[in-house]
Each structure stands twice: as structure tokens, then as C-alpha cells.
GUSEVO-389363 format. One line per field, with one value per residue: x, y, z of N, C-alpha, C, O, CB in turn; residue number from 0; residue in one letter. Coordinates in steps of 0.1 Angstrom, whole numbers. Glycine has a CB too. Layout:
# GUSEVO-389363
n.X <- c(X/...)
n.Y <- c(Y/...)
n.Z <- c(Z/...)
ca.X <- c(X/...)
ca.Y <- c(Y/...)
ca.Z <- c(Z/...)
c.X <- c(X/...)
c.Y <- c(Y/...)
c.Z <- c(Z/...)
o.X <- c(X/...)
o.Y <- c(Y/...)
o.Z <- c(Z/...)
cb.X <- c(X/...)
cb.Y <- c(Y/...)
cb.Z <- c(Z/...)
seq <- c(NUM/...)
type <- c(A/...)
This chain:
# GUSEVO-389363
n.X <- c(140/133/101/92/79/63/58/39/39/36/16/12/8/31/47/82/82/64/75/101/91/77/106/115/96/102/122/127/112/83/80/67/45/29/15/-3/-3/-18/-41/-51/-68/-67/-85/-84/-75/-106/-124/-120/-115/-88/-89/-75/-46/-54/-58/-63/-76/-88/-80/-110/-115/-103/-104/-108/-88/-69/-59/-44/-18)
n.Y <- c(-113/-105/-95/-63/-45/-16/14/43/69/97/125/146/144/142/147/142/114/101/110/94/67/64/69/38/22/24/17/-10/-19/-19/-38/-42/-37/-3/9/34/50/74/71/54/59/47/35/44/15/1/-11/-43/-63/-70/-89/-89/-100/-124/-147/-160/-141/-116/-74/-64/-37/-30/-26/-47/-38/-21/-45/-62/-48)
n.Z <- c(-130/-98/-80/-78/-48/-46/-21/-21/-1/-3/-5/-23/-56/-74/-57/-38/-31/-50/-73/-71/-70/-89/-106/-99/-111/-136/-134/-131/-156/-153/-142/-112/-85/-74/-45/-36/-4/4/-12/-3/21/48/75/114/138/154/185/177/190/180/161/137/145/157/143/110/105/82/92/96/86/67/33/-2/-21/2/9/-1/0)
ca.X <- c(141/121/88/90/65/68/50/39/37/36/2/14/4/40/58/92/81/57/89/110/81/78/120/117/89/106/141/120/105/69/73/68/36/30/7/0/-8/-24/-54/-67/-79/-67/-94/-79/-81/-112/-127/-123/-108/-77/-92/-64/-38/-58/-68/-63/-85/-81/-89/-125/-114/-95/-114/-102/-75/-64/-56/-31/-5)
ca.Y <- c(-103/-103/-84/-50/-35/4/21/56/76/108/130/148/136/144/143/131/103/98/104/80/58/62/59/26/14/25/5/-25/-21/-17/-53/-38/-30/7/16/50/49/85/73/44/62/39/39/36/6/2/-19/-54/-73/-73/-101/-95/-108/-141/-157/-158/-136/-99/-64/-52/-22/-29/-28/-54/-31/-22/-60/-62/-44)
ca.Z <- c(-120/-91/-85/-65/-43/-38/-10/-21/11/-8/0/-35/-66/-85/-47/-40/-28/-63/-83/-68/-72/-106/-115/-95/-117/-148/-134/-127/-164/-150/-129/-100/-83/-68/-41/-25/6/7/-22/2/31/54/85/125/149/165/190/169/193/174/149/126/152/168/136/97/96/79/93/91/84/53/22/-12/-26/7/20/-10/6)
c.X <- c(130/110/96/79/69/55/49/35/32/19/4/16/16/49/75/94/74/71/98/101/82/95/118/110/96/118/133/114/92/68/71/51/36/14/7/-7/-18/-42/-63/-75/-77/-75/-85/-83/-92/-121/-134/-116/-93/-76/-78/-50/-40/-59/-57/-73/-82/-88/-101/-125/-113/-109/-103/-91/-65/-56/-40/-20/-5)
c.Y <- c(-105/-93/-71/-46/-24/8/35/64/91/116/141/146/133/147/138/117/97/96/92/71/51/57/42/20/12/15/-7/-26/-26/-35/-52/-33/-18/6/25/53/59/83/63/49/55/45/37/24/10/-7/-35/-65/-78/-91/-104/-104/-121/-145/-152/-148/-120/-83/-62/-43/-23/-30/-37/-46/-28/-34/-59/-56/-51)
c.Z <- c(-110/-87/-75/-62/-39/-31/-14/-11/7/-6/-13/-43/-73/-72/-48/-38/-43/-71/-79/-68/-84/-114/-111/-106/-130/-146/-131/-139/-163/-146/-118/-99/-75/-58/-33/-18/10/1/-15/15/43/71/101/127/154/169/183/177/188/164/142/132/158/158/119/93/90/87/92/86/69/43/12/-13/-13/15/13/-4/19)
o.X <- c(118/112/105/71/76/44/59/23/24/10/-7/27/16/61/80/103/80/76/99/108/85/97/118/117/95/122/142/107/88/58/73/46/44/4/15/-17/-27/-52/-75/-86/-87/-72/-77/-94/-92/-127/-146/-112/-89/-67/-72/-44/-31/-67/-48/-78/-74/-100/-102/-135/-121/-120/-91/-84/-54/-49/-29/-10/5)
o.Y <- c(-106/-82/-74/-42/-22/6/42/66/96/107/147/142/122/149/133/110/87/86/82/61/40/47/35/13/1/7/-15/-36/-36/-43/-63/-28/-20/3/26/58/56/89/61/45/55/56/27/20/21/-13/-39/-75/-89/-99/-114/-112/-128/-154/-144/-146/-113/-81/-54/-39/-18/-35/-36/-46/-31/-32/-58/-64/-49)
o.Z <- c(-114/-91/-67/-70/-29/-34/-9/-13/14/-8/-12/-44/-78/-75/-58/-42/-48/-74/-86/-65/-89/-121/-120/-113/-136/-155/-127/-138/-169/-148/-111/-109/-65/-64/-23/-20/18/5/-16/18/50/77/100/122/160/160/182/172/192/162/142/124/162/161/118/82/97/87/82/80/61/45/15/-3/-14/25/18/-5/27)
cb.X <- c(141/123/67/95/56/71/55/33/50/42/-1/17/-6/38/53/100/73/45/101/117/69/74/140/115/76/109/158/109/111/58/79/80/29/32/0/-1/1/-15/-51/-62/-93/-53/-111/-80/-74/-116/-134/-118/-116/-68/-105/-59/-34/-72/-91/-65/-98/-84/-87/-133/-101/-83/-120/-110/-79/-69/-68/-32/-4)
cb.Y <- c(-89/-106/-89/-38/-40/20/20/60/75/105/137/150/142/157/132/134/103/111/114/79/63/80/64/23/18/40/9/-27/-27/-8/-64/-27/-36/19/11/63/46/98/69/26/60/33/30/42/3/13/-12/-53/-79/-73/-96/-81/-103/-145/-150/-169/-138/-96/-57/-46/-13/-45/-11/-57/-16/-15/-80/-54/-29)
cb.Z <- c(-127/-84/-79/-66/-33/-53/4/-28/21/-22/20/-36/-74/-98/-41/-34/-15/-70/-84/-55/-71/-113/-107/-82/-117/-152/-117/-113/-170/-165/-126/-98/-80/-79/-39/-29/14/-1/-39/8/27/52/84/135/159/166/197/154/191/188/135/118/158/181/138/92/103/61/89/98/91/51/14/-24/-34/10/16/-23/8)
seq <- c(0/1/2/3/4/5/6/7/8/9/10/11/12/13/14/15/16/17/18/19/20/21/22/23/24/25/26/27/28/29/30/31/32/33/34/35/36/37/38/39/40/41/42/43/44/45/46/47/48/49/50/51/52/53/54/55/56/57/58/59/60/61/62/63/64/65/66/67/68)
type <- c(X/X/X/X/X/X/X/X/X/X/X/X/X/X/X/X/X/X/X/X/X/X/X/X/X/X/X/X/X/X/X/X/X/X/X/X/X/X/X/X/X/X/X/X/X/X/X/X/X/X/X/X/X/X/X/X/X/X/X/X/X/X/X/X/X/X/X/X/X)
């Protein structure tokens, strides 16, 4: 079976979005990775030159866990 990646958008811990998170993982027999987008904090754009589009190279912004997605 192939992997899944779920996007938790949910800003509620037990959400509809969390549940449906969770059946998926359960129907994928936990091969699936989850992440929720609400727990990383993700920071805006700002003045980077748009690095992440000229180059290989990644966001500044991003932190480790956040690249993963």
C-alpha cells in the first residue's frame, strides 16, 4: 500500500478535521504520516528574496519539522 500524508488543518484538538485525520490513519493501518498544521506555527513571508523559489534552497522561515511537509 502506499504511504499517505494527511494535512491537519484543524485549530481543534478532537476537530473534524483531527477526526478525519485520525479514521484515515486508522484505514491506512498507521502508514500514513499526520501533520497539523495549527501545532507548527507556521511564520509569514518576509523580505527573503524569495530564496525558496531561485535555488534549492529551503525557506528561512521554516524550522526542521516544518520542511517535512
Amino acid at each position: 500500500m502506499n504511504k499517505c500524508t494527511i494535512l491537519n488543518f484543524s485549530s481543534r484538538e478532537n476537530g473534524n478535521c483531527a477526526r478525519i485525520g485520525e479514521y484515515l490513519l486508522n484505514y491506512y493501518q498507521k502508514k500514513a504520516t499526520v501533520f497539523t498544521i495549527d501545532a507548527n506555527n507556521f511564520a509569514p513571508c518576509n523580505a527573503c528574496n524569495y530564496q525558496c523559489l531561485k535555488s534549492e534552497m529551503f525557506c528561512p522561515q521554516l524550522n526542521h519539522e516544518q520542511r517535512k511537509i
